[in-house]
N, C-alpha and C positions, 0 to 999 in steps of 0.2 A: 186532227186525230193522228196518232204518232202511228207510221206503217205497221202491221205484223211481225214481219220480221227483221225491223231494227236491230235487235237486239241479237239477232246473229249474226250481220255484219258484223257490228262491234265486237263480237266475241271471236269472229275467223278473223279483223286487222288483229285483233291481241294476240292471237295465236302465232299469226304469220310473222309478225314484230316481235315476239318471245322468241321466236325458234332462228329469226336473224341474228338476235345478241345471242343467243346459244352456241352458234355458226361461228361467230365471232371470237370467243369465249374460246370453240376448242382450235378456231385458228392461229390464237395468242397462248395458248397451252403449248398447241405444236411448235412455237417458235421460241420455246422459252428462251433457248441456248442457242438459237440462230444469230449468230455477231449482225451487228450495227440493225436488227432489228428494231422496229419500234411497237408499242403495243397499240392496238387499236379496240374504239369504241365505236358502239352505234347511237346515232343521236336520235333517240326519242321523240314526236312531234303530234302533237295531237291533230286529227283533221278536222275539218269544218265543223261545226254544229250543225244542226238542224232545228226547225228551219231556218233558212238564208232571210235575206232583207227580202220584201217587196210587198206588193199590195194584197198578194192572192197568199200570203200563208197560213197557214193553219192557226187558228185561236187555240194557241195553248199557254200554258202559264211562265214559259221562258223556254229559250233555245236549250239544245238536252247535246248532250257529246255524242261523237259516233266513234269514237275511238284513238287510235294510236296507228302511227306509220313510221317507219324509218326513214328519218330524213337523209342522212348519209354515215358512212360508213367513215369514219376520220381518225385518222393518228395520232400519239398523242406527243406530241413536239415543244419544247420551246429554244427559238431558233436565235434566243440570245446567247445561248447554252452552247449553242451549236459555232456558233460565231467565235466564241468567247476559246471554247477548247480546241479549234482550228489556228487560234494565233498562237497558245502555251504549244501547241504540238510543231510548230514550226520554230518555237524557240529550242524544244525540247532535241527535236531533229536537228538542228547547230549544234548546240553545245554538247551534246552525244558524240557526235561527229567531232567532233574539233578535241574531246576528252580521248575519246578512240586513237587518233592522231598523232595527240601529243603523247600519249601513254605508250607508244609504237616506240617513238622516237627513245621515254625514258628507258625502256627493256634493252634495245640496239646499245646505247650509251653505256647503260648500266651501272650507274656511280650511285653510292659507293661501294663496292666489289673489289677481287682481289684480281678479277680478270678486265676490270678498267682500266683506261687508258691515264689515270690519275696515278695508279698502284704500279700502272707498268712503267713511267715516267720514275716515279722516288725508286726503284728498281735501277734505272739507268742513270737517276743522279745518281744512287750508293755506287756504280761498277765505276763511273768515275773519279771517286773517289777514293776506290780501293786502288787505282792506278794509279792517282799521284799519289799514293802509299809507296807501291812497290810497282814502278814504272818500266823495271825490267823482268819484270814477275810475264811467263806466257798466258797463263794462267787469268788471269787479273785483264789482259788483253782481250784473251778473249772472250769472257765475260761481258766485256763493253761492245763488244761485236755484236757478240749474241743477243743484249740486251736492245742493242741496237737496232735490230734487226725484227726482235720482238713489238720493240715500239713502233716501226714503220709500219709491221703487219696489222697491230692493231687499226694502226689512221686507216690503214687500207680497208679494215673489216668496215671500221664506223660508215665508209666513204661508202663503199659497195653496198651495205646495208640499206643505208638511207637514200640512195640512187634507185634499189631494187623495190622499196618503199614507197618510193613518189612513182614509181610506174605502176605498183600495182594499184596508186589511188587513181592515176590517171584512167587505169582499166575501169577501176567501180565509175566513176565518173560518165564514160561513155554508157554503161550499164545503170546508170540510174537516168542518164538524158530517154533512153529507152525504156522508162519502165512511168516516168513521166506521160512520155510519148503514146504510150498504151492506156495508161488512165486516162489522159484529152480524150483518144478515141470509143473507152467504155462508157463515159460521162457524154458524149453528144450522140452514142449510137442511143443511149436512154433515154437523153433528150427527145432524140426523134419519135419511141416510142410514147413517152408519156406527151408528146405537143401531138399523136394522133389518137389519142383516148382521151382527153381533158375538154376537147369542143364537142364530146358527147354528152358532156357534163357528168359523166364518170370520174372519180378520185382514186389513183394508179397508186396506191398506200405502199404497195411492196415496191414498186419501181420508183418511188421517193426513196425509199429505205437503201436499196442497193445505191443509186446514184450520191445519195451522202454519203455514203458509207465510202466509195471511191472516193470524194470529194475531202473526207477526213485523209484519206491515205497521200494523196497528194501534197495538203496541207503542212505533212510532215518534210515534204522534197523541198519545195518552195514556200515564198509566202503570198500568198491568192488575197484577192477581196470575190467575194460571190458576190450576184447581184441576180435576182431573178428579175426575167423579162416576161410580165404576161401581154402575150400579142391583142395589137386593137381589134381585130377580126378574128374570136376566138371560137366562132361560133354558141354552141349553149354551153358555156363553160360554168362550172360551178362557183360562187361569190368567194370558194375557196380554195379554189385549184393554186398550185403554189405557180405552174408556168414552167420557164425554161431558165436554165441556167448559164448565166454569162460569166465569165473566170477570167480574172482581171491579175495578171504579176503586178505587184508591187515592193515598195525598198522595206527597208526592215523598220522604219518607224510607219506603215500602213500608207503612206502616203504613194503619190502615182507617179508613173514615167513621165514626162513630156516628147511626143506625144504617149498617148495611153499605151500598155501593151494588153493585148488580151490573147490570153490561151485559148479561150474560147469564146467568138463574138455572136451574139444573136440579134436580129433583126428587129426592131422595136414592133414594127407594122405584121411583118409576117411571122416573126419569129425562126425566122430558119438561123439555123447555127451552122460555123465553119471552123475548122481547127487549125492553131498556125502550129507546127511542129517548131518544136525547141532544139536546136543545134550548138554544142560546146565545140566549139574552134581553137585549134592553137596555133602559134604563129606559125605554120606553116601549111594552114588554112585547114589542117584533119580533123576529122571530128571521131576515127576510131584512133585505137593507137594514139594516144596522144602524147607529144615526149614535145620538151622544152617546159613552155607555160603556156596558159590559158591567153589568146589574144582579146576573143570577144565572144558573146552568148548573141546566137542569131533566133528568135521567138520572128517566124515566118519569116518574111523580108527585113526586119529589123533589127539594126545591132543595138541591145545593150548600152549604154554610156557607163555602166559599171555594174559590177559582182553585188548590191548590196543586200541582196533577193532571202536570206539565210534560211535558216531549213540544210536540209543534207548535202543539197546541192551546192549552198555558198560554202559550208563547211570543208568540201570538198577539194573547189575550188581553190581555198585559200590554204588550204594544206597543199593543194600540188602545186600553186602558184602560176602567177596573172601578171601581165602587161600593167604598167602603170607609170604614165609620163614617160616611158620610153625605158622605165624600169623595172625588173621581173623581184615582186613582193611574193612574201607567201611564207609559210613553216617550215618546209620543209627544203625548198631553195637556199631560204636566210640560213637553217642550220647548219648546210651543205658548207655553205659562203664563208659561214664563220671557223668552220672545219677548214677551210682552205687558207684562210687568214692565220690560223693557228700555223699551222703546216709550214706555213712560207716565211712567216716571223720568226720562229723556232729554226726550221730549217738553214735558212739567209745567215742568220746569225751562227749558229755551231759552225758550218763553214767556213763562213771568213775566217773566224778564232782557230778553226783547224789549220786551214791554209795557212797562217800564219805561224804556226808551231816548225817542231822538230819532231821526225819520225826516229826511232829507236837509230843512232848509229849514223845518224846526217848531218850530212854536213852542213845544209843548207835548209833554210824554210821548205816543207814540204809543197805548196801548191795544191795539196788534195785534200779533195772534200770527200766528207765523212758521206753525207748524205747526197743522193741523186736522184732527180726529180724533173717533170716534163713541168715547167714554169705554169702552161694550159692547165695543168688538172696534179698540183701539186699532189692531194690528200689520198687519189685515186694510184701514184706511180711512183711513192716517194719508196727510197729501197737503202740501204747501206751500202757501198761502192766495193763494187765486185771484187777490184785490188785490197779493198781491206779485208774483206773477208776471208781470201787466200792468203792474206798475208800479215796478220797481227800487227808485226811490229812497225808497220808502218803508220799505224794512229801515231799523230805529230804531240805527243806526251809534252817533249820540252820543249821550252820559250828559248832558249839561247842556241842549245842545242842539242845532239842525240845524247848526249851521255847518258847513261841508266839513270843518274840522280839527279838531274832536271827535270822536275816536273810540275814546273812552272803554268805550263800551255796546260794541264791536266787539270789545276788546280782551276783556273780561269774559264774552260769546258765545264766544272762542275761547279760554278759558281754562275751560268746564266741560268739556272733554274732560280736565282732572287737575283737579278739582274732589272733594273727599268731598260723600259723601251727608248726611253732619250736617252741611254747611255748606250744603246746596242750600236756596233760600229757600221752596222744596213740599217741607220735609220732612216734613211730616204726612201729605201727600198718595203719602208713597212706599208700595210695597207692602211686605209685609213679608222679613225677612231680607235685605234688600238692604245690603251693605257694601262699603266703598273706593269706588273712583270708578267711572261710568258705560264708561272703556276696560277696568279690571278687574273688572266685574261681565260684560262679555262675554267678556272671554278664558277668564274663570272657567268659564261655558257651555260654551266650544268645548273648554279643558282637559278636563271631565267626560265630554264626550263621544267624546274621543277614547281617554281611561282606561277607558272604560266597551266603549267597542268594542274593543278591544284586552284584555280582559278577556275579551270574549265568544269573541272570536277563540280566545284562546289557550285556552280550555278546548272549546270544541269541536275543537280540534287534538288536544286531550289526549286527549280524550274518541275521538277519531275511532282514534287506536293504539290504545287498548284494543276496541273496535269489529272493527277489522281484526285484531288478533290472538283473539280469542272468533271471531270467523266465521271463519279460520284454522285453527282448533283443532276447529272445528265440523266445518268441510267434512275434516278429516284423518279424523274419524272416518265422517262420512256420503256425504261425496261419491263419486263411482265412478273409482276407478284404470282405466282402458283396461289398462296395463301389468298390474295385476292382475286382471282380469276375461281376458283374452286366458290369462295362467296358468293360473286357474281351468277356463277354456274346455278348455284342455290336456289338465289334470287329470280332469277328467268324461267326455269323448273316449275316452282311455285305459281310465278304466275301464267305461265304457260296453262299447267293445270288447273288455275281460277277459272282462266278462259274458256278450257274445253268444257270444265263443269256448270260454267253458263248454256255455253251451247245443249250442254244435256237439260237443264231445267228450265231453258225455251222451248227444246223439243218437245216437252212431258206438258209446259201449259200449253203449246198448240197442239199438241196431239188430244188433252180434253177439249180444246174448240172444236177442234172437226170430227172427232169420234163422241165426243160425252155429252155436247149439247140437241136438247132438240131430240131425246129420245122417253122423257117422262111421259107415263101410260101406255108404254111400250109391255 
């Protein structure tokens, strides 16, 4: 015989299991616009029937249900989604980065412009020009001074610029190893907390939530593998507890250090997790203030064998430049370098050709150089020579000699602007890989650099649609529908309501058992 009040158990689990998805329902309402949010469900579980197996149960004509239970409370995740827009966000944080960079550089530069150093150049070939016109003209003199003097200032902006540049990436750099730093330590204090709720066999849905959600933000700095660690000795942990998280650097094609690095390492057996803090070093071992280049990246006691880590941080790095065989690579070094190369080929060469001229009214080869300069840091100190500046006519105009109408030496000054470098008379003195003449050794610069930014551009554009469609895809599955959640709302109402209106018309036929029967002829 089936108990009496069967049928109100079953009716109070339906209630109390409606009124949890309801819980649920307006806990994913309130979180609609909560970032990195996921929305959660409750899973449904019917309980035992009645009766059970054995020898003493009741003859009746098949087991009868007793209801509905909440089996747990779970989120709604797929963590191939999760994996998958953790790699595009680490490419997307490079090439961002390295677009940023390079785009810094084309502004500084600024070609083609009228205040380029391309514009201020054809400037100072025409003044040469106009002098071996009219070589005793004052006028015409000092123009070529002046312009002269324009074009050193310019190298000097570029130089200062791009110096002032790589320091202040060197700044973010230490400002992003610390913000690194601070997510290791948000992701394993959560750790802690969800590895001391999970052996109750409780599921910590929000404290997943937040922990990814750092774990995306990361993602973006460097490139990570996750791996979650659920410990052997978990106590009653649920068959779905996701466990702890182990955070593993890796190069940019996903593969691993030898030996491993881990940002963050967890215990296989206990599960306890420990964080190695990340340190950017430069050669001269600092890890604030960083000036020169990058020597090496310390992840706890380990150095690094190299930068290939990308995300922000490689971007970083390779814009302010890094050790490498005993040589300093990088964007914003090489630009510096090639600014110096320029400076010293150009420079080297107007010289000699000066020195070897007539100054206005000489007798003899002049011996002075137009241009002066600390050999160390050409691009940075290069100036017009103070004597000329006071004193015009001492630019060496003529090849044989002063007379006003030799303007020989004038003519050969403004014809190194299409000059080749195996013809320049410092060509020993050139740096290396320099070829064609001093106008296509610059264009060459700004050509690279604009191939190179347009490069970066266009793969983090790329990069950014796959980006946008994986968090698309992402949020389809975890984000919370209002439109579906308000359904659901519906749906659990309704049956909530089924429920309690059982419980009323269980009440009503036992209240005829114990009041209605057994009073005929009363």
């Amino acid at each position: 015989m089936i108990p009496t009040f069967h049928g109100l158990e079953t009716a109070k689990r339906g209630i109390s299991t409606q009124q949890s998805a309801l819980f649920t329902v307006a806990h994913n309402i309130a979180n609609a616009n909560t970032v990195g949010y996921s929305r959660q469900r409750v899973s449904f579980t019917p309980t035992n029937p009645y009766p059970g197996t054995g020898l003493n149960r009741p003859e009746i004509p098949g087991q009868i249900g007793t209801g509905v239970t909440a089996g747990k409370i779970e989120r709604i995740r797929d963590a191939f989604l999760d994996r998958q827009y953790r790699l595009e966000s680490n490419k997307l944080g490079y090439y961002a980065t390295l677009a940023d960079s390079l785009g810094k550089i084309e502004e500084i530069m600024n070609e083609p412009s009228e205040s380029g150093l391309h514009s201020v150049m054809e400037k100072f070939w025409k003044a040469l020009q106009d002098l071996a016109n009219h070589t005793e003209n004052t006028g015409a003199r000092e123009v070529v001074a002046s312009t002269g003097e324009m074009l050193a200032e310019t190298i000097n902006y570029y130089y200062n610029s791009l110096v002032r540049m790589k320091n202040e990436i060197g700044n973010q750099i230490s400002v992003k190893t610390k913000e690194i730093n601070t997510l290791l330590s948000q992701i394993d204090q959560l750790n802690k907390q969800i590895a001391s709720i999970e052996p109750s066999g409780q599921l910590p849905n929000d404290l997943y939530d937040r922990r990814d959600l750092l774990v995306d933000q990361l993602s973006s700095l460097v490139n990570i593998k996750v791996k979650t660690v659920v410990p052997k000795n978990y106590g009653k942990a649920d068959p779905s507890a996701v466990g702890v998280y182990q955070i593993e650097l890796v190069k940019n094609d996903g593969s691993s250090y030898a030996p491993p690095v881990y940002l963050i390492h967890a215990d296989p057996a206990s599960g306890r997790t420990a964080v190695n803090e990340v340190k950017v070093l430069d050669e001269n071992g600092q890890s604030e203030s960083l000036s020169g280049s990058v020597q090496t990246v310390m992840v706890g006691e380990q150095s690094l064998p190299d930068f290939s880590f990308l995300g922000e941080l490689g971007a970083l790095i390779e814009s302010f430049g890094y050790q490498d065989s005993g040589q300093v690579k990088g964007i914003y070094p090489e630009m510096i370098q090639k600014l110096h190369n320029f400076t010293l080929a150009f420079a080297n060469e107007f010289n000699a050709v000066h020195r070897a001229g007539y100054s206005l009214g000489g007798t003899a080869p002049s011996g002075l150089d137009f241009f002066e300069f600390d050999p160390a840091n050409p691009a940075g100190t290069i100036r017009v020579s103070q004597t000329i500046l006071e004193d015009t006519s001492k630019i060496a105009a003529g090849l044989n000699s002063g007379d006003s109408g030799d303007n020989g030496n004038a003519a050969l000054l403004a014809a190194i602007k299409s000059k080749n470098f195996n013809d320049y008379i410092t060509k020993a003195q050139l740096p290396p890989n320099m070829n064609g003449t001093i106008d296509s050794y610059y264009a060459g610069i700004i050509g690279k650099l604009g191939v190179d930014a347009q490069n970066a551009i266009k793969d983090r554009d790329n990069v950014q649609v796959l980006v946008d469609s994986v968090d698309y895809n992402r949020k389809s599955i975890s984000s919370v529908s209002l439109d579906e959640e308000m359904t659901n709302m519906i749906t659990f109402q309704h049956a909530y309501n089924a429920s309690a209106r059982i419980i009323t018309v269980i009440d009503e036929m036992i209240d005829k058992i114990i009041n209605g029967m057994g009073i005929v002829g009363r």
